[in-house]
NUDO-353884 format. One record per residue (C-alpha): residue number from 1; z, y, x. Coordinates in nm, 3 decimals, always signed. Layout:
   num         Z         Y         X
   NUM         Z         Y         X
...
! end
This chain:
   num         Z         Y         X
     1   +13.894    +6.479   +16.318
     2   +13.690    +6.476   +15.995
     3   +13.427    +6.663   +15.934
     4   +13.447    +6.867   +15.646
     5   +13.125    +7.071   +15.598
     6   +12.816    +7.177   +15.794
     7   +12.773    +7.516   +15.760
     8   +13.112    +7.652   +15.904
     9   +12.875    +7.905   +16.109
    10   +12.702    +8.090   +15.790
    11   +13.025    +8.087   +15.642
    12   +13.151    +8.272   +15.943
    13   +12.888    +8.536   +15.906
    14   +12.926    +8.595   +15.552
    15   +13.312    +8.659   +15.609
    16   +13.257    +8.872   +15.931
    17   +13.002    +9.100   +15.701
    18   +13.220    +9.148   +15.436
    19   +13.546    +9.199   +15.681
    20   +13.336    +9.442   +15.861
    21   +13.254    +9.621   +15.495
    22   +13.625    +9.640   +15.414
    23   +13.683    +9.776   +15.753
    24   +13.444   +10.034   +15.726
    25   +13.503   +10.123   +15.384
    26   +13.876   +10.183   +15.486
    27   +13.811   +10.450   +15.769
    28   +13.557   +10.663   +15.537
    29   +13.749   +10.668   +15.244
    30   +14.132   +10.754   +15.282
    31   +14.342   +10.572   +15.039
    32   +14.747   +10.556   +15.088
    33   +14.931   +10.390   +14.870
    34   +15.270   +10.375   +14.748
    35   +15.400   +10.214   +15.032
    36   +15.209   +10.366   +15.251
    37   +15.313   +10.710   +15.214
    38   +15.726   +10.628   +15.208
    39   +15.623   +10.419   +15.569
    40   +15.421   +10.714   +15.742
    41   +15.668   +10.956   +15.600
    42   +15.969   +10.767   +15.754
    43   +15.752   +10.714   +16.070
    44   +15.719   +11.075   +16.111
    45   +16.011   +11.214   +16.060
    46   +16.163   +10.961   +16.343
    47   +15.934   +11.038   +16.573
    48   +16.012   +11.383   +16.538
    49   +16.393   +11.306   +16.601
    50   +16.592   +11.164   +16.371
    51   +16.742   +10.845   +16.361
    52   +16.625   +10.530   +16.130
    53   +16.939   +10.436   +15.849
    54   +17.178   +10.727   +15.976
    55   +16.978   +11.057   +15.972
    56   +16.682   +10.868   +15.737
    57   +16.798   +10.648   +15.429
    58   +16.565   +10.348   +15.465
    59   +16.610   +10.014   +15.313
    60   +16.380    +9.831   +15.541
    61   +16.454    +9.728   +15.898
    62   +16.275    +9.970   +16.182
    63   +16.077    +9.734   +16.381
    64   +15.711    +9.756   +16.157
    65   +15.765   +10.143   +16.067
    66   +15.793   +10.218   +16.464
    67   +15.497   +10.007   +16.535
    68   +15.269   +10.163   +16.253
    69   +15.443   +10.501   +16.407
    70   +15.261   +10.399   +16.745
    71   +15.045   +10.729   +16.734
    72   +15.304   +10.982   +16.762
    73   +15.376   +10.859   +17.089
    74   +15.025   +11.030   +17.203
    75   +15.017   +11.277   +16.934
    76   +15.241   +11.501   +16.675
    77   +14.934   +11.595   +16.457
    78   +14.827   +11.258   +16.382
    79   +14.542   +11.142   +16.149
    80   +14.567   +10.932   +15.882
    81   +14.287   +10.649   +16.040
    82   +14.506   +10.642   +16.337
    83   +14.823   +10.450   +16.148
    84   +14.514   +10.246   +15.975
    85   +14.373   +10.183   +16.335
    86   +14.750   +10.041   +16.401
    87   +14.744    +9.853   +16.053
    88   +14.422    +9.698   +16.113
    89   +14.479    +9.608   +16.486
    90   +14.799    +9.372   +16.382
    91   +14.601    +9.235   +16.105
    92   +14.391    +9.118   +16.377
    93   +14.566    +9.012   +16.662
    94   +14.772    +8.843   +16.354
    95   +14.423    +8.626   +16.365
    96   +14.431    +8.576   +16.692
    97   +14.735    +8.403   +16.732
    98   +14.644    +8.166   +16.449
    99   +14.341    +8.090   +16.626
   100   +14.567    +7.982   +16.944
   101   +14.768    +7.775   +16.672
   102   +14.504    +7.574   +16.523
   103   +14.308    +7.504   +16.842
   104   +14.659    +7.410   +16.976
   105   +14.623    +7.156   +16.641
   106   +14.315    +7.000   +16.775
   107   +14.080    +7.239   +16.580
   108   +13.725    +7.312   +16.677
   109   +13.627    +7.646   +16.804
   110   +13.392    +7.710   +16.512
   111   +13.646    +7.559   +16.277
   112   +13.972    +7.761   +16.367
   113   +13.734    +8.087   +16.358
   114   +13.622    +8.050   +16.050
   115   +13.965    +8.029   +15.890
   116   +14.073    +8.336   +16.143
   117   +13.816    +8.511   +15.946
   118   +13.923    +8.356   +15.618
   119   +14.261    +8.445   +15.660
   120   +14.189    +8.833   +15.780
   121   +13.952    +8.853   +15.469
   122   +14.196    +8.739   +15.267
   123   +14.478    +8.964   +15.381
   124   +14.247    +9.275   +15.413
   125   +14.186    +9.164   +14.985
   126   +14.534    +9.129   +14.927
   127   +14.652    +9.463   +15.002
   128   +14.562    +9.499   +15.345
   129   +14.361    +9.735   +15.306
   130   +14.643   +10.005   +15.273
   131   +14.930   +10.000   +15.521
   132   +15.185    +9.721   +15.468
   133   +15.424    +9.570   +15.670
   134   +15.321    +9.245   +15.669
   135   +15.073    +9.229   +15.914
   136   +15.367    +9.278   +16.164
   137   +15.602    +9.066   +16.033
   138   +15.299    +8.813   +16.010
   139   +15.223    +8.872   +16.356
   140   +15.569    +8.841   +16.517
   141   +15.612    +8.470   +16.302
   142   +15.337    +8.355   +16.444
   143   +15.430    +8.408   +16.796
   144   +15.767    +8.226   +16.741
   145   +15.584    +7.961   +16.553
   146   +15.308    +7.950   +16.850
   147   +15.638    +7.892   +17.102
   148   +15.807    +7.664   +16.830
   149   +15.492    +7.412   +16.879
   150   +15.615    +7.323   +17.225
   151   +15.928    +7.195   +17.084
   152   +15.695    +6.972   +16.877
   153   +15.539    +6.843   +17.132
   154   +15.881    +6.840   +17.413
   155   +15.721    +7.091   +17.644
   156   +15.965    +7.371   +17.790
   157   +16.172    +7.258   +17.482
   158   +16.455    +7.524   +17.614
   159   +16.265    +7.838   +17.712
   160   +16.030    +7.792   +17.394
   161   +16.316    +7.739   +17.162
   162   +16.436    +8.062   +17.314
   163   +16.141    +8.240   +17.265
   164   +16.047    +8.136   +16.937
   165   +16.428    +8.245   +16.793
   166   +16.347    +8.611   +16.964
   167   +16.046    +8.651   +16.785
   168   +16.152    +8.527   +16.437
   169   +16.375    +8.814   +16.487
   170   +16.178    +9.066   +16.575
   171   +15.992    +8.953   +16.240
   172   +16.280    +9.023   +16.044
   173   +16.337    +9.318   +16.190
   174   +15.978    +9.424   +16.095
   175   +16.049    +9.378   +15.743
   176   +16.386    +9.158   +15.570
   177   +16.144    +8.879   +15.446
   178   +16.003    +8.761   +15.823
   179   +16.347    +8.508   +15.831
   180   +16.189    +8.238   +15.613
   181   +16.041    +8.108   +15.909
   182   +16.409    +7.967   +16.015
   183   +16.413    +7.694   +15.708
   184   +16.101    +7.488   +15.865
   185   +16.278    +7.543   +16.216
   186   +16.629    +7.465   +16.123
   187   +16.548    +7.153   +15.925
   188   +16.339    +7.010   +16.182
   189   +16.636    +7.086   +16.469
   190   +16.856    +6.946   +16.240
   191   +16.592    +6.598   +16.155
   192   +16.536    +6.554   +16.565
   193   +16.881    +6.528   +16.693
   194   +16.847    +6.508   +17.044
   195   +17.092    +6.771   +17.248
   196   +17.086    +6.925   +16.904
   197   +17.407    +7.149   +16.953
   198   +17.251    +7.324   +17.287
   199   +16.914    +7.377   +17.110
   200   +17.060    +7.537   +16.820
   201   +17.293    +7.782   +17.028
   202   +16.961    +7.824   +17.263
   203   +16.734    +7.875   +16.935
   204   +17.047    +8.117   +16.801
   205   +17.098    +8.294   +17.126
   206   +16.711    +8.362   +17.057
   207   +16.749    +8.505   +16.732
   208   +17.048    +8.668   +16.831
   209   +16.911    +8.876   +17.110
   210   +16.715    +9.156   +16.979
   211   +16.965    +9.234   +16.685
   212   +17.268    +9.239   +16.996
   213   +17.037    +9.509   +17.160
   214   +16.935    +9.691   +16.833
   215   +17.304    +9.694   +16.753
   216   +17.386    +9.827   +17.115
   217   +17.158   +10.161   +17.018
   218   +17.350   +10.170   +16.713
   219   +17.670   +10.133   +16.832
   220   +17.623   +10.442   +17.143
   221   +17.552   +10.673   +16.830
   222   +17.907   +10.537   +16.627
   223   +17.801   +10.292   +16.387
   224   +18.038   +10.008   +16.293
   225   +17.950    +9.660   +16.352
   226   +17.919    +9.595   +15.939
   227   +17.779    +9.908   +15.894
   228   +17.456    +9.778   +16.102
   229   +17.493    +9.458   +15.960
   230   +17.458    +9.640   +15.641
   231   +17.167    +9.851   +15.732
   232   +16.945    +9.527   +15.856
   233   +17.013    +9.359   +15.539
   234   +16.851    +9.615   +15.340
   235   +17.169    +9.867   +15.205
   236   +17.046   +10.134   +15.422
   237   +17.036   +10.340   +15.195
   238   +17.277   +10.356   +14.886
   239   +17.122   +10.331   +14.556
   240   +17.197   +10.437   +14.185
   241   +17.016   +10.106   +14.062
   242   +16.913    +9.808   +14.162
   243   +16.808    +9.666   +14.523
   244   +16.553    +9.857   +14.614
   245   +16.259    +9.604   +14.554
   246   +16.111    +9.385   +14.226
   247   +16.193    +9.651   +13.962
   248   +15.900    +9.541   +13.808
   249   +15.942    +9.221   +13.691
   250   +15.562    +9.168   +13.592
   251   +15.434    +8.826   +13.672
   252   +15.090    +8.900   +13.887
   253   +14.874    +8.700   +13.718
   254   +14.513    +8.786   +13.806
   255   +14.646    +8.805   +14.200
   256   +14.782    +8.448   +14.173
   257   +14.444    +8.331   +14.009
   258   +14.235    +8.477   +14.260
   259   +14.456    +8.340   +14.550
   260   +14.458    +7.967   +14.412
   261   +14.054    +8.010   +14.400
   262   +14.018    +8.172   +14.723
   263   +14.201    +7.903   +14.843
   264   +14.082    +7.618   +14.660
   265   +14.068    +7.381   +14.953
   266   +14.394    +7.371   +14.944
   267   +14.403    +7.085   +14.647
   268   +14.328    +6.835   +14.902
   269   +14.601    +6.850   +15.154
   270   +14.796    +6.607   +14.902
   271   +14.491    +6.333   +14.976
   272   +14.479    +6.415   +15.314
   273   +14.840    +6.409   +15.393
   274   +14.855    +6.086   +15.211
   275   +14.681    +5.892   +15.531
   276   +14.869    +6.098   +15.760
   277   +14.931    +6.001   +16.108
   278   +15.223    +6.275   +16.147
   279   +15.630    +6.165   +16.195
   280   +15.833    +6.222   +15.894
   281   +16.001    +6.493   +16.028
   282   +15.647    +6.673   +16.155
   283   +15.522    +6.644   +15.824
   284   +15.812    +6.796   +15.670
   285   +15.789    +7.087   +15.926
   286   +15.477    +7.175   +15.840
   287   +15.503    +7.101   +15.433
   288   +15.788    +7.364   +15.446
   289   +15.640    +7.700   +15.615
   290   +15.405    +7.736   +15.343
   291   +15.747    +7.608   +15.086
   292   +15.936    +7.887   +15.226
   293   +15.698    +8.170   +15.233
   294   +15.706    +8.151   +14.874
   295   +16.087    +8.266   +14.900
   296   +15.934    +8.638   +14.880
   297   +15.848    +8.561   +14.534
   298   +16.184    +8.523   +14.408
   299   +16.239    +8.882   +14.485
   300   +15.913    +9.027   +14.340
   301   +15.529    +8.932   +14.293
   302   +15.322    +9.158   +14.470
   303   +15.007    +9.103   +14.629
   304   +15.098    +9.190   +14.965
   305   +15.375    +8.933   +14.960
   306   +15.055    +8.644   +14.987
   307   +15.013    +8.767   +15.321
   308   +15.297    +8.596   +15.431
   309   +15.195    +8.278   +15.211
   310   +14.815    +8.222   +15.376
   311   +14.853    +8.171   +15.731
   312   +15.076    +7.913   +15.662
   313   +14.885    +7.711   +15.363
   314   +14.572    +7.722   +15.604
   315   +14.790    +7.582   +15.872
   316   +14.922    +7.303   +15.684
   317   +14.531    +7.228   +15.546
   318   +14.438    +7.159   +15.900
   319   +14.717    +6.973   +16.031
   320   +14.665    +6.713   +15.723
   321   +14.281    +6.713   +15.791
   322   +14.335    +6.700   +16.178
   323   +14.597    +6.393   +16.147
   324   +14.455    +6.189   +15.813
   325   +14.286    +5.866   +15.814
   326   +14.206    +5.944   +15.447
   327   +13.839    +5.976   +15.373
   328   +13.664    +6.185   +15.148
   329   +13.284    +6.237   +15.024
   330   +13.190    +6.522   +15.253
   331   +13.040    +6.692   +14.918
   332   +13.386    +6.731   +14.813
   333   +13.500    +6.953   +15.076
   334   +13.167    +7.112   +15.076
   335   +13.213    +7.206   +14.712
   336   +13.565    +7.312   +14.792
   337   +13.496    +7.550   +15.067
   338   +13.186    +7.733   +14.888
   339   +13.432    +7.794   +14.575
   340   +13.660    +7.974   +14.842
   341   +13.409    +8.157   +15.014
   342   +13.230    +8.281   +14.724
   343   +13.590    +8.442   +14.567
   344   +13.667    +8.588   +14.884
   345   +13.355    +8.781   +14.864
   346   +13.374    +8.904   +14.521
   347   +13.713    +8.985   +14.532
   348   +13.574    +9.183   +14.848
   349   +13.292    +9.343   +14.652
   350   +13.582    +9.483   +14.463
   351   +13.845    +9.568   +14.697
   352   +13.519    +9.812   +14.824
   353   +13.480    +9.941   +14.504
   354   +13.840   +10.019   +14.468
   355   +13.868   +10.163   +14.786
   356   +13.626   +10.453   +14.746
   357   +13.751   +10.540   +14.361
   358   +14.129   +10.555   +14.493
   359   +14.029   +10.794   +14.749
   360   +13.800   +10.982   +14.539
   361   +14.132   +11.017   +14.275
   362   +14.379   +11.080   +14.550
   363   +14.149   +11.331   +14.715
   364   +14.158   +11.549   +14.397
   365   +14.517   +11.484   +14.342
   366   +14.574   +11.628   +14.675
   367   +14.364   +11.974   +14.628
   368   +14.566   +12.024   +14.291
   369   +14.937   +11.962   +14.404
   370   +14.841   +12.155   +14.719
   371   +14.753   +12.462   +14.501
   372   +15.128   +12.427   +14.361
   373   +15.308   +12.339   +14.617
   374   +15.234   +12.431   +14.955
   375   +15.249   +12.200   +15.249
   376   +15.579   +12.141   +15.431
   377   +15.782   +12.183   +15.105
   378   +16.083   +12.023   +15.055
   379   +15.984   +11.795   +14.768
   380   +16.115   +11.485   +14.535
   381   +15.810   +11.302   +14.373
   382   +15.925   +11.084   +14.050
   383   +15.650   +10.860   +13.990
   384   +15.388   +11.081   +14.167
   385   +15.284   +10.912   +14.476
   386   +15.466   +10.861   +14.808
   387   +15.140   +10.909   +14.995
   388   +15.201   +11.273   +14.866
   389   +15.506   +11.279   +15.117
   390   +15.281   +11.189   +15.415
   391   +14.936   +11.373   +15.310
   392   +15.129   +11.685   +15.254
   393   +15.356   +11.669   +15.470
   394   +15.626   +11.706   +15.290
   395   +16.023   +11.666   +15.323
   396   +16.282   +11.522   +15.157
   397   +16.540   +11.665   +14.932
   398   +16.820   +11.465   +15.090
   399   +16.670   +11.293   +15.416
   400   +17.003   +11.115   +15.512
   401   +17.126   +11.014   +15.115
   402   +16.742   +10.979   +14.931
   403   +16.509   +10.997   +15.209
   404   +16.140   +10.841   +15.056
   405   +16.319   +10.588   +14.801
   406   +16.133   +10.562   +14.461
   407   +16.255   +10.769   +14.182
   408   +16.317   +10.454   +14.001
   409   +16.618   +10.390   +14.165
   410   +16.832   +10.773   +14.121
   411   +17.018   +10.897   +13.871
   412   +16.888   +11.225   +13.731
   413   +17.219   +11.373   +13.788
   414   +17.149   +11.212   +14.157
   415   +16.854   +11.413   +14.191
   416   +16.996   +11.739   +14.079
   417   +17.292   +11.745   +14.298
   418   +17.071   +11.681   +14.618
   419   +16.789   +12.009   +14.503
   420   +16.889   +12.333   +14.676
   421   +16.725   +12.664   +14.612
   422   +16.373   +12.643   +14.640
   423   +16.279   +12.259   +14.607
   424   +16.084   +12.121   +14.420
   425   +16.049   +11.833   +14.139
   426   +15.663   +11.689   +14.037
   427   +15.719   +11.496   +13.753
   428   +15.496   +11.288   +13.530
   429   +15.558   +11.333   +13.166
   430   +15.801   +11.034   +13.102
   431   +16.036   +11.144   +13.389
   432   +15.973   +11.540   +13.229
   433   +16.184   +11.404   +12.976
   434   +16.421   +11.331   +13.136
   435   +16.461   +11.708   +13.333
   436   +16.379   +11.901   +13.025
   437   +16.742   +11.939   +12.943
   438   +16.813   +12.089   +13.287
   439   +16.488   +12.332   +13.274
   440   +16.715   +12.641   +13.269
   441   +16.809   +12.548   +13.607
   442   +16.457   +12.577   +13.693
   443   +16.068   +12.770   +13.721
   444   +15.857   +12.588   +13.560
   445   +15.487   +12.503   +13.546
   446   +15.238   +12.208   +13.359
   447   +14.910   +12.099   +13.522
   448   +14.661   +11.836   +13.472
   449   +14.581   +11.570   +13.732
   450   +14.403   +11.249   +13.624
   451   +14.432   +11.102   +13.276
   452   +14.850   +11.267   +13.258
   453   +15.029   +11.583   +13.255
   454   +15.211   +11.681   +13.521
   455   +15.532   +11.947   +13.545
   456   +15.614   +12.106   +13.860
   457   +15.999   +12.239   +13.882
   458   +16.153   +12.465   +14.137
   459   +16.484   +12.485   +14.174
   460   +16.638   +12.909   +14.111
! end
């Protein structure tokens, strides 16, 4: 292997201290997001009995939502730090798995920690900071890439072809987006032909398996085979517009930026993978998990989405540095790796600043809308936050129709003919407009909250 810098140890350190800022940051200053509060909201009202897709409308699949739902199992009066605890805990053994991939890759110890570290840092910057369903999803490709190495190297080609199909499922059914992982897989099945047919039944049988037994649950309570098939692909929940994600079709610049320089190093797997020692179809393997992670892209550009996108660039970084005969002036990676290091941190210095100001805004937020409307209301919340669901515990105008969906998709006729007697509407001022033609149908009251106007209907 080459070496590529001398200092992997302080730059360690100066990840763990800022990953162990984050962390604490997190736990003293509440801050649910957007997603956040629709995931906790579904979470909790399954846990309290009803069904994901039939009694819930949900466009995601169930897998991450019952994980991150983990604390009602010990508890009905959860706290919010005990779904972060959850969040946090994936994030890491996420790490951890990563760490068994690269030293599988012939990586030092000190080496495969320090991009463990980089890669939580990076993910705890990139949204992971709020719930998400990533780290799950993350976590469960891992494993079936961890199982998929063995095929690699033709150990317990069978049982780890198995395995690794299982848990590339179980990643999709965390969240729609964990099934890039089968391009890399398929195409290098395809590439190494040998008993191809019984590895791709055994590697389908795999993936198979925990959809058959999802299905099975499914199927006791009377749903239809393309019903299910429906609800895993994301139409679990039927929509006035669009698809349910990427409504915003804003191109994320300043995330983008900040990713390419956190990851700088990455600019010299090309030279690297030049001299590389790796079989065509190896190469290709690896070239394409990183290639196909950017498939979430296409369907929007969030900054969560480049926690699918890192564990697999850092991957391919050290499996052209572990396998190249290409040599570079050590200054060179040097330079390289203190560019990364030093973005991480600052984009860390303000991921702690953001943290305590969305907290301190949300916090206030809370105490007003409270004062309104009381907890346990039955509520719809156009272009308020979600985490106002959760936080407040409130419920759903239409659990089994709307459930936690974003206003952006509904009608306002849609909206109206799912209010009974005594719900409520919080509206910002552009979706006001909207209502204000239907205000005889409802009490009505403006407050302030933030830098907007905000008008609180309840249905007579």
């Amino acid at each position: 292997m080459i070496k590529i810098w001398p200092n992997i140890k302080l730059y360690s350190a100066v990840l763990l201290v800022f990953i162990g800022l984050i962390i604490y940051r997190i736990f003293n200053y509440t801050y649910a997001s957007y997603d956040c509060g629709y995931y906790l909201s579904v979470a909790r009202d399954m846990y309290r009995g009803n069904t994901f897709f039939t009694d819930i409308a949900v466009s995601y699949n169930p897998l991450g939502i019952v994980m991150l739902g983990l604390p009602y199992l010990f508890t009905e009066n959860t706290t919010f730090a005990m779904h972060v605890f959850v969040n946090i805990l994936f994030i890491i053994l996420g790490s951890f798995v990563l760490f068994r991939i690269l030293r599988r890759l012939k990586t030092s110890i000190h080496t495969a920690l320090f991009f463990c570290l980089l890669y939580i840092a990076i993910t705890l910057n990139y949204d992971g900071n709020i719930i998400m369903l990533e780290p799950f999803s993350v976590l469960f490709q891992l494993c079936g890439l961890y199982f998929f190495l063995n095929v690699l190297e033709k150990k317990k080609v069978i049982q780890s072809i198995f395995l690794s199909g299982v848990f590339i499922s179980l990643a999709f059914l965390s969240k729609q987006f964990g099934l890039f992982l089968l391009l890399p897989t398929g195409v290098y099945l395809l590439l190494n032909r040998t008993a191809l047919i019984k590895r791709i039944a055994i590697f389908g049988l795999g993936v198979a398996s925990p959809l058959v037994i999802l299905y099975l649950f499914y199927a006791a309570k009377g749903v239809a085979l393309m019903q299910y098939v429906s609800f895993i692909l994301g139409k679990g929940v039927a929509l006035d517009f669009g698809n349910g994600t990427g409504l915003i079709d804003i191109i994320n610049t300043t995330g983008i930026v900040n990713f390419i320089i956190a990851t700088i190093f990455l600019v010299l797997i090309p030279f690297y993978l030049k001299k590389t020692t790796l079989q065509k179809s190896e190469a290709l393997f690896y070239i394409l998990l990183p290639i196909s992670a950017l498939s979430v892209f296409i369907f929007a550009n969030y900054n969560h989405y480049f926690q699918y996108l890192t564990p697999y660039l850092i991957i391919l970084f050290v499996v052209a540095l572990n396998t190249s005969q290409q040599k570079l002036k050590p200054i060179i990676n040097q330079i390289a790796l203190i560019i990364s290091v030093a973005m991480v941190v600052f984009l860390s210095l303000k991921t702690l600043k953001s943290q305590k100001r969305n907290s301190k805004y949300l916090m206030k937020g809370l105490a007003i809308v409270e004062q309104e409307v009381p907890k346990g209301s039955t509520v719809f919340l156009s272009r308020i936050s979600p985490a106002f669901y959760y936080l407040l515990d409130y419920k759903s105008i239409s659990l089994d129709k709307i459930g936690y969906t974003f206003p952006e998709y509904y009608k306002t006729e849609t909206i109206l003919s799912n209010l009974s007697k005594g719900d409520y509407l919080i509206l910002t001022e552009s979706y006001y407009n909207k209502y204000k033609a239907f205000g005889n149908q409802f009490k009505q009251k403006k407050i302030h909250f933030r830098d907007q106007d905000l008008y609180i209907f309840v249905k007579k």
